[in-house]
C-alpha positions as CSV (number, residue, x, y, z in Angstrom):
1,X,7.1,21.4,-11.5
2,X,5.0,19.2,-9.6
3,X,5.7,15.6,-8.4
4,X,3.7,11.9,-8.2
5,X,3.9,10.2,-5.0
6,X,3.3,7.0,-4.5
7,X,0.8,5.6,-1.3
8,X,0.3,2.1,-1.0
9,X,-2.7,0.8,0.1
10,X,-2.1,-2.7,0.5
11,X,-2.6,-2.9,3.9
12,X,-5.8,-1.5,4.2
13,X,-7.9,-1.8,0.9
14,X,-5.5,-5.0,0.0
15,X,-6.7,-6.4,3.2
16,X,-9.8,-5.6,3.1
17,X,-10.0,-8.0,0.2
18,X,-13.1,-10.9,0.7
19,X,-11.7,-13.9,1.4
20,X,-7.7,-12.4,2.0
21,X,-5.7,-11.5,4.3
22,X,-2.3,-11.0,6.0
23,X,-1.1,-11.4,9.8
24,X,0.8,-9.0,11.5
25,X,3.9,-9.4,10.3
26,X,3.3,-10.2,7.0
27,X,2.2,-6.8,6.9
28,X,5.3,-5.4,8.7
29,X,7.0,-7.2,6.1
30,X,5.5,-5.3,3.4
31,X,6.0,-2.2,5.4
32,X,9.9,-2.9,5.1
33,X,9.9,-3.8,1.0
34,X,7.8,-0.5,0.5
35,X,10.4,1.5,2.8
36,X,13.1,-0.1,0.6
37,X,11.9,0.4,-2.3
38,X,11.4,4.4,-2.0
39,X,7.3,4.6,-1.7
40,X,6.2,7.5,-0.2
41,X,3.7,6.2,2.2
42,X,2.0,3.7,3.1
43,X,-1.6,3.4,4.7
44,X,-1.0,1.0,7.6
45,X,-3.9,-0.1,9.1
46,X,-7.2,1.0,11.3
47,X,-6.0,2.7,14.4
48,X,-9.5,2.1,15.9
49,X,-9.6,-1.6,15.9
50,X,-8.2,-2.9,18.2
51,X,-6.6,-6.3,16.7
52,X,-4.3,-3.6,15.0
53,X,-3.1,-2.0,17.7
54,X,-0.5,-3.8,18.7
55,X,0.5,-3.9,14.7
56,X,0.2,-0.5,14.3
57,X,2.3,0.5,18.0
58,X,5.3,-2.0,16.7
59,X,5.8,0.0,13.0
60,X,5.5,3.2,14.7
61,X,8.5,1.8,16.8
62,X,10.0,0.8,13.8
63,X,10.3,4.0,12.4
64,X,11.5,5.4,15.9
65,X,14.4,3.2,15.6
66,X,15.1,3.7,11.9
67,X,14.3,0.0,10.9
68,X,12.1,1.9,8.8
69,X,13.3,5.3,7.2
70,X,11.4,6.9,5.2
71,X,8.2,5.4,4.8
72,X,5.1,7.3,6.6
73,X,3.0,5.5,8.2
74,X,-0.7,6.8,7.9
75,X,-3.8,5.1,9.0
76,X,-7.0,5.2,7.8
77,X,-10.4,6.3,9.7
78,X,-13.8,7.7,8.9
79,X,-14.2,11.5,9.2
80,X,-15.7,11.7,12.6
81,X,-14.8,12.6,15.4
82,X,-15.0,9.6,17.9
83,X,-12.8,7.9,15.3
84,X,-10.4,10.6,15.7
85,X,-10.8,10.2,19.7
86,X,-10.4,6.6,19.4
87,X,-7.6,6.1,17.3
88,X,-5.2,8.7,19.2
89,X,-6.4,6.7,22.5
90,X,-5.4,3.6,20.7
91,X,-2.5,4.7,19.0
92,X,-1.2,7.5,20.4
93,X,2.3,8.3,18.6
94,X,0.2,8.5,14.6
95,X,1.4,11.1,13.3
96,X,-0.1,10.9,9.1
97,X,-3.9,9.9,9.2
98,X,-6.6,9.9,6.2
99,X,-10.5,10.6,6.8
100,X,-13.0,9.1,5.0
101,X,-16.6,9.8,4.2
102,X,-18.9,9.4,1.6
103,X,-20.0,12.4,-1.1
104,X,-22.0,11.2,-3.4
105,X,-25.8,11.6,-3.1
106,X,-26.1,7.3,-4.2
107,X,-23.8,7.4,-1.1
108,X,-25.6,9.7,1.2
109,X,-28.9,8.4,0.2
110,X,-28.3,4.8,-0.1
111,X,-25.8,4.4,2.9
112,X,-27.5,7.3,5.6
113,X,-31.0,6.6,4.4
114,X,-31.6,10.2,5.4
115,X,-30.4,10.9,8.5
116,X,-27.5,12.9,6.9
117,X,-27.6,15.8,4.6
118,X,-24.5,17.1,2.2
119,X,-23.7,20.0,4.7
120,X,-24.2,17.3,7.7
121,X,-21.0,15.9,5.4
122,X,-18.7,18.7,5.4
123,X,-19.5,19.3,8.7
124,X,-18.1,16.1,10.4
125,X,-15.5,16.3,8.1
126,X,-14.5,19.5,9.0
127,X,-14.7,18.6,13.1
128,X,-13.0,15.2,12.7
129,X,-10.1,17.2,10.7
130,X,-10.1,19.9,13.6
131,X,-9.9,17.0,16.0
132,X,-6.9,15.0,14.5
133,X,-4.9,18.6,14.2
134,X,-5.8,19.1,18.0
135,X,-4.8,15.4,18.8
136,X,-1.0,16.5,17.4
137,X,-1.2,15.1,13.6
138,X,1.6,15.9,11.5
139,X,-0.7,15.0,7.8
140,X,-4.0,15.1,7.6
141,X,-5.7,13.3,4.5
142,X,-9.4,14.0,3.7
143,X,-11.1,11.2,1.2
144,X,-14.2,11.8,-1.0
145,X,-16.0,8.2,-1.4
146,X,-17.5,7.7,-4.2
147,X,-16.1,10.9,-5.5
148,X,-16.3,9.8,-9.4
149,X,-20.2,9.7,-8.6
150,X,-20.3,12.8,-6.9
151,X,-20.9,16.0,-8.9
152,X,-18.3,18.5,-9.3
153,X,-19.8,21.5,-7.5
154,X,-20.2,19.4,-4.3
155,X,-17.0,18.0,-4.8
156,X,-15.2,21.6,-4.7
157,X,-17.2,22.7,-2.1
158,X,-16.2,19.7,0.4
159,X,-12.7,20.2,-0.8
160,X,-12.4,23.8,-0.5
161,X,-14.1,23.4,3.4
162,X,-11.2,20.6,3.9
163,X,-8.9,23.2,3.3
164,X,-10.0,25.9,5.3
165,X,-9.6,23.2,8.1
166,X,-5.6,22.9,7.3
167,X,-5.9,19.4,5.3
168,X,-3.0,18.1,3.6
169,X,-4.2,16.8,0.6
170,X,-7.8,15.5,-1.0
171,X,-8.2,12.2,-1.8
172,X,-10.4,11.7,-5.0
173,X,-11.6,8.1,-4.4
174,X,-12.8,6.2,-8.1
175,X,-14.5,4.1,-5.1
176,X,-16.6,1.6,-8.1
177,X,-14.0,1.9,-11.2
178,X,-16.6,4.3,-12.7
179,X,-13.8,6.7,-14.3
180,X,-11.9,6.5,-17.3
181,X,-8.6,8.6,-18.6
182,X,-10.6,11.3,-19.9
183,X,-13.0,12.0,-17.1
184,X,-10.7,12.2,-14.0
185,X,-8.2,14.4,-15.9
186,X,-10.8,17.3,-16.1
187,X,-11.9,16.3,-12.8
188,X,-8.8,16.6,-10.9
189,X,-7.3,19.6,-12.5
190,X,-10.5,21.4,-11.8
191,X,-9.8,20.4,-8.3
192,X,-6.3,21.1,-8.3
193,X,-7.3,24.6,-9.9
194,X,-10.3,25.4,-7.5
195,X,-9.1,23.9,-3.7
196,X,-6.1,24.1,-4.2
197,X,-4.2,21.5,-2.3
198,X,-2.4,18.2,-3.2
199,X,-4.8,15.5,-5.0
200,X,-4.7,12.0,-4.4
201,X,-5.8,9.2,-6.6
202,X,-7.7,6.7,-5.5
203,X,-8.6,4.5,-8.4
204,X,-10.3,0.5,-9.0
205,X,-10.5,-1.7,-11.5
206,X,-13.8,-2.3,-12.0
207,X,-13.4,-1.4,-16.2
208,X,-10.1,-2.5,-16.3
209,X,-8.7,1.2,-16.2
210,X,-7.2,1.2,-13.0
211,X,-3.7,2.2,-13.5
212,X,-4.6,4.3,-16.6
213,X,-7.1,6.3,-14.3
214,X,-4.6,7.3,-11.9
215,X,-2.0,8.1,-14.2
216,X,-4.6,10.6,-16.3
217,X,-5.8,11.6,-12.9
218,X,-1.9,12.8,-11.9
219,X,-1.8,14.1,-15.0
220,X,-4.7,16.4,-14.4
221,X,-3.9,17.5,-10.6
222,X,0.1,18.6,-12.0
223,X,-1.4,20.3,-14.8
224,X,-3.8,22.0,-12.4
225,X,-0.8,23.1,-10.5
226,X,-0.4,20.7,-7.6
227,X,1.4,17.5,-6.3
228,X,-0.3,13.9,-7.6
229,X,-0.8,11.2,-4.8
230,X,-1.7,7.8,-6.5
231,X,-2.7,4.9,-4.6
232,X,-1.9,2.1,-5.6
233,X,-1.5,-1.7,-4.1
234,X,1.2,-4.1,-4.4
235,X,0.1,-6.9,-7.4
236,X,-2.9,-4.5,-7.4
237,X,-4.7,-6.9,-4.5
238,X,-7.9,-4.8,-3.9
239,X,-11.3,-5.4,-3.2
240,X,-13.4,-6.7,-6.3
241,X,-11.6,-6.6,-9.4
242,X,-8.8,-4.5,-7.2
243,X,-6.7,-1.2,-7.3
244,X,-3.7,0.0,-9.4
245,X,-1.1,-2.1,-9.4
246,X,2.3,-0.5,-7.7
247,X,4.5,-2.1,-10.2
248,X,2.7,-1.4,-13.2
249,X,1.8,2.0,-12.3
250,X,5.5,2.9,-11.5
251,X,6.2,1.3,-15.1
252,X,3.2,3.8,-16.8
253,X,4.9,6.5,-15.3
254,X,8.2,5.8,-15.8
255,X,8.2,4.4,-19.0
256,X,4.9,5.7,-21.2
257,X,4.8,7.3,-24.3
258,X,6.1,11.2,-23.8
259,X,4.7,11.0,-19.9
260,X,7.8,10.8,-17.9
261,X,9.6,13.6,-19.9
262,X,6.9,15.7,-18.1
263,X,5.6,14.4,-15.2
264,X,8.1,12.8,-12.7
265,X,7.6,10.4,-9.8
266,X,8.9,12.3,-6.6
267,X,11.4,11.2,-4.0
268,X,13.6,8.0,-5.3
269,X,11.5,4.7,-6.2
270,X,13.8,1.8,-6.9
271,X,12.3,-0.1,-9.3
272,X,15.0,-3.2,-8.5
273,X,12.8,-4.3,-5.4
274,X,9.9,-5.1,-7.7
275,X,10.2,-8.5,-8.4
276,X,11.1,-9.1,-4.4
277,X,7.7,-7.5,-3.1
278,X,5.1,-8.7,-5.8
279,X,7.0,-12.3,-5.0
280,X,6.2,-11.7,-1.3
281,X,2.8,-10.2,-1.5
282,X,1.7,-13.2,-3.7
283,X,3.2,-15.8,-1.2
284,X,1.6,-14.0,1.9
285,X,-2.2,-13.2,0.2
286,X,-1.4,-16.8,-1.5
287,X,-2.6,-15.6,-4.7
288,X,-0.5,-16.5,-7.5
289,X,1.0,-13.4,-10.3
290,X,-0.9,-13.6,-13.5
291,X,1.6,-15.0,-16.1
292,X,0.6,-11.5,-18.0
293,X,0.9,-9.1,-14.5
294,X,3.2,-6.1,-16.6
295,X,7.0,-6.3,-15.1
296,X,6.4,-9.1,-12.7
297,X,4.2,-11.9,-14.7
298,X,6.0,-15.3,-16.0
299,X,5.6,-14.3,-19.4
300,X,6.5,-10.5,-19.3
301,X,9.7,-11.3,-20.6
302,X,9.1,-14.8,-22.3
303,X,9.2,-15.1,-26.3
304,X,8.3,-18.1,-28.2
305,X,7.4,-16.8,-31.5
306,X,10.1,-17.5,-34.3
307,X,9.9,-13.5,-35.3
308,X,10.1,-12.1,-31.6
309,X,12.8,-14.9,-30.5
310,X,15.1,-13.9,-33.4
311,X,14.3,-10.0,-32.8
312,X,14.8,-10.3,-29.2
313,X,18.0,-12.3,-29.2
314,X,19.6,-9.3,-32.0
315,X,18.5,-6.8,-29.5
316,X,16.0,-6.9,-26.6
317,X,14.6,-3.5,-27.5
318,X,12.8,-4.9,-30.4
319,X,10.2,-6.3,-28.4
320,X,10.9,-5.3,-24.8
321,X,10.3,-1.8,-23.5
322,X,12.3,-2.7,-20.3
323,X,14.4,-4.8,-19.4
324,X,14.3,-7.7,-17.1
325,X,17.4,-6.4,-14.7
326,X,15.3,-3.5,-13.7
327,X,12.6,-5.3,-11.9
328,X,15.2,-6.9,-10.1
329,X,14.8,-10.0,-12.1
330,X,17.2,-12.2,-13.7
331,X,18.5,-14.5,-11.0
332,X,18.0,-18.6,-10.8
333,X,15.1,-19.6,-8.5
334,X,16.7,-22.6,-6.7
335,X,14.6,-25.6,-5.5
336,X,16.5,-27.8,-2.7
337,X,15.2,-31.4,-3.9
338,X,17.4,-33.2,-1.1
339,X,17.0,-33.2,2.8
340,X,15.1,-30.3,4.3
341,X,14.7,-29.3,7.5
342,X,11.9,-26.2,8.1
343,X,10.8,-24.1,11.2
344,X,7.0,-24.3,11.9
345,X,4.6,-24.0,14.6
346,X,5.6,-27.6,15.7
347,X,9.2,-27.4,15.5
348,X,11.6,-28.1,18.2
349,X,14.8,-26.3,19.0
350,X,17.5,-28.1,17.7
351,X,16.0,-28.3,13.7
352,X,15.1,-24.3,14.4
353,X,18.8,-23.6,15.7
354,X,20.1,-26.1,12.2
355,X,17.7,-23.8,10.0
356,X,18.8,-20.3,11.6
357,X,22.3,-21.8,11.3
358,X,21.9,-21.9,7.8
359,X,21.1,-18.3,7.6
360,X,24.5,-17.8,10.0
361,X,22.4,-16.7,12.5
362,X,23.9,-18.5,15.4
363,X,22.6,-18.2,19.1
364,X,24.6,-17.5,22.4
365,X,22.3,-20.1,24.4
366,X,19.8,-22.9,23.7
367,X,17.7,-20.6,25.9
368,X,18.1,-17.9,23.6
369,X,17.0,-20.2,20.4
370,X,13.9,-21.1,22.6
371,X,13.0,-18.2,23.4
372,X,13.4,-16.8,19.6
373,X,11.7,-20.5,18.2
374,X,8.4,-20.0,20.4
375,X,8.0,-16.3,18.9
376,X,8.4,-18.1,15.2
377,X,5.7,-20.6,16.2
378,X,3.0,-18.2,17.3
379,X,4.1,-16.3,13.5
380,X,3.8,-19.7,11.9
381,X,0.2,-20.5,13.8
382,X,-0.9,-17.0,12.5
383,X,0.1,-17.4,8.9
384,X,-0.8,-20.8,8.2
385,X,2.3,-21.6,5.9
386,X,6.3,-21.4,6.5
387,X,8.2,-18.2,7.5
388,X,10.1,-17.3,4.9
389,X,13.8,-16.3,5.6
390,X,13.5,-12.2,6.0
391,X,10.6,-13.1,8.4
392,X,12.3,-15.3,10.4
393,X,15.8,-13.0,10.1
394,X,13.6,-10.2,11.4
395,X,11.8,-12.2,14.5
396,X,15.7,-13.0,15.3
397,X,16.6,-9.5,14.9
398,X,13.9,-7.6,16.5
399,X,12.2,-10.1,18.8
400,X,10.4,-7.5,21.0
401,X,9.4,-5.9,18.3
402,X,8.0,-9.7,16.7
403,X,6.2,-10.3,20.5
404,X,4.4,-6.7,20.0
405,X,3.3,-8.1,16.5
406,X,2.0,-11.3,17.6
407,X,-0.3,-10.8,20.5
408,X,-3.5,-10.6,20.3
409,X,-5.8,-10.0,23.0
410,X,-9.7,-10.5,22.5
């Protein structure tokens, strides 16, 4: 039977977010929690510009030294062939990359203004594809913009041509929120049926359907006889009204009516490290969890009416489908109200060394802690608010690593 993967997007379509963002390491950081926490992949960055590079060189190096394990790495371009050129020159050691272009004749009317045609389309698909093979790539996604909009027969044609070329997989991209349960499923499994290969889901949440999309979408593509990609982001951070939320969509899957006994996520997603990374990405994007966010929100486990108190308290499964403990929730949130002394872009070396200290991370030489306190103060100058401790374990761990991260040259 075919499998679901999971590819998180956050650090490229969370990013791309108006008015959010991450630095560097913050989005190492989520690198690491998705690694932990079993997801398949994760789509990186933009290997052609240039402020990434550096990024994108240091979690390659990651993986190298097994810092991260399992995670791919896979960064996203548009399907031609000078991005191709650029990001290998860039970048050299990708091995997973996606390739984007636009099918649907809104698309290729409203965004070429005629200058392209729908075989110009297929055609620097098909050469950027040939390109990244040549250029050594281990994966090689292909994504259909604006695919909900784009009509079927077009659709199979681009994906069969991506095919012929050796892609991986085809990324179905719901780029506006336009489908709904019932379309995708017939779309994908047509696909599925027709080219052939993997299908990934790319869905938004434009109608509120973003998670039920993708999981009728994975539906389709596994009952068309192929492995199910979804995309989703972590607190579903995307642009507009955002993606498909990582937790909740893990949850759908996992714990739906009849779904799971049929449809199963592949590899081993550990469904503990939930609570850590939606508490992290909300910190870092500064964006708080809806009280009502499924698995993760304030209230997904609070009860105040006398009927649901008394049922819950007699047994939880009354009006819990899971429980708390398997989001990795459940333990006090303490709040030091005394004397406290933090590491920031200002700090000096003896209140850094007291801090790290705390964290028994002790140095061999006040050198040492200076040399390890300036690389915190470039990460505090880059993400406008205090480290927290992984962050600042990890630029003591790893500092060459932490250097790579935080230059940036103009």
């Amino acid at each position: 039977m075919s499998k679901i993967y999971l590819i998180d997007v956050t650090n490229r379509d969370g990013v791309q977010t108006a008015k959010l963002g991450l630095s560097k390491l913050e989005k190492t950081m989520v690198n690491i929690y998705l690694d932990e926490m079993g997801i398949f992949q994760s789509e990186f960055g933009f290997p052609t510009t240039r402020h990434e590079t550096n990024y994108l060189q240091a979690n390659l190096e990651l993986a190298e030294i097994g810092v991260i394990k399992n995670l791919h790495l896979e960064g996203w371009i548009r399907a031609i062939v000078a991005d191709v050129e650029t990001a290998f020159k860039l970048v050299p050691r990708l091995k997973h990359l996606n390739l984007s272009i636009s099918t649907s004749e809104q698309m290729i009317q409203g965004k070429f203004q005629g200058r392209k045609t729908r075989d110009d389309i297929i055609n620097e698909m098909t050469r950027a594809v040939d390109a990244a093979w040549a250029h050594g790539a281990e994966t090689v996604g292909v994504n259909a913009e604006d695919a909900s909009r784009t009509d079927l027969g077009y659709l199979l044609k681009f994906g069969v041509a991506a095919k012929e070329h050796g892609a991986s997989r085809l990324r179905y991209c719901d780029t506006l929120g336009y489908d709904n349960p019932f379309t995708i499923y017939e779309t994908a499994k047509a696909l599925a049926e027709e080219v052939n290969i993997p299908i990934e889901l790319h869905c938004h949440g434009d109608l509120g359907m973003a998670v039920a999309t993708s999981l009728a979408g994975a539906k389709g593509a596994i009952d068309g006889g192929q492995d199910a990609y979804i995309n989703v982001t972590v607190n579903g951070i995307g642009e507009r009204a955002g993606n498909a939320d990582l937790v909740a969509t893990i949850l759908a899957v996992t714990k739906s009516k009849g779904f799971a006994e049929k449809y199963k996520l592949g590899g081993s997603v550990d469904l503990t490290k939930a609570w850590k990374i939606a508490k992290y990405a909300s910190y870092s994007f500064d964006v708080p969890i809806p009280i009502n966010q499924p698995g993760v929100g304030s209230n997904a486990f609070a009860h105040e009416s006398g009927i649901h108190a008394d049922g819950v308290l007699k047994d939880p499964e009354n009006y819990e489908l899971y429980g708390f403990e398997e989001l990795g929730r459940g333990e006090p949130e303490l709040v030091d109200t005394g004397r406290q002394i933090s590491a920031g872009e200002y700090s000096g070396v003896s209140g850094f060394s007291h801090v790290m200290g705390e964290m028994e991370i002790k140095f061999a030489s006040r050198e040492e802690a200076q040399e390890i306190l300036e690389l915190v103060r470039y990460a505090n100058v880059q993400a406008h608010k205090p480290l927290v401790e992984e962050e600042l374990l990890f630029i003591a761990k790893y500092p060459e690593v932490a250097r790579k991260l935080l230059t940036l040259v103009p």
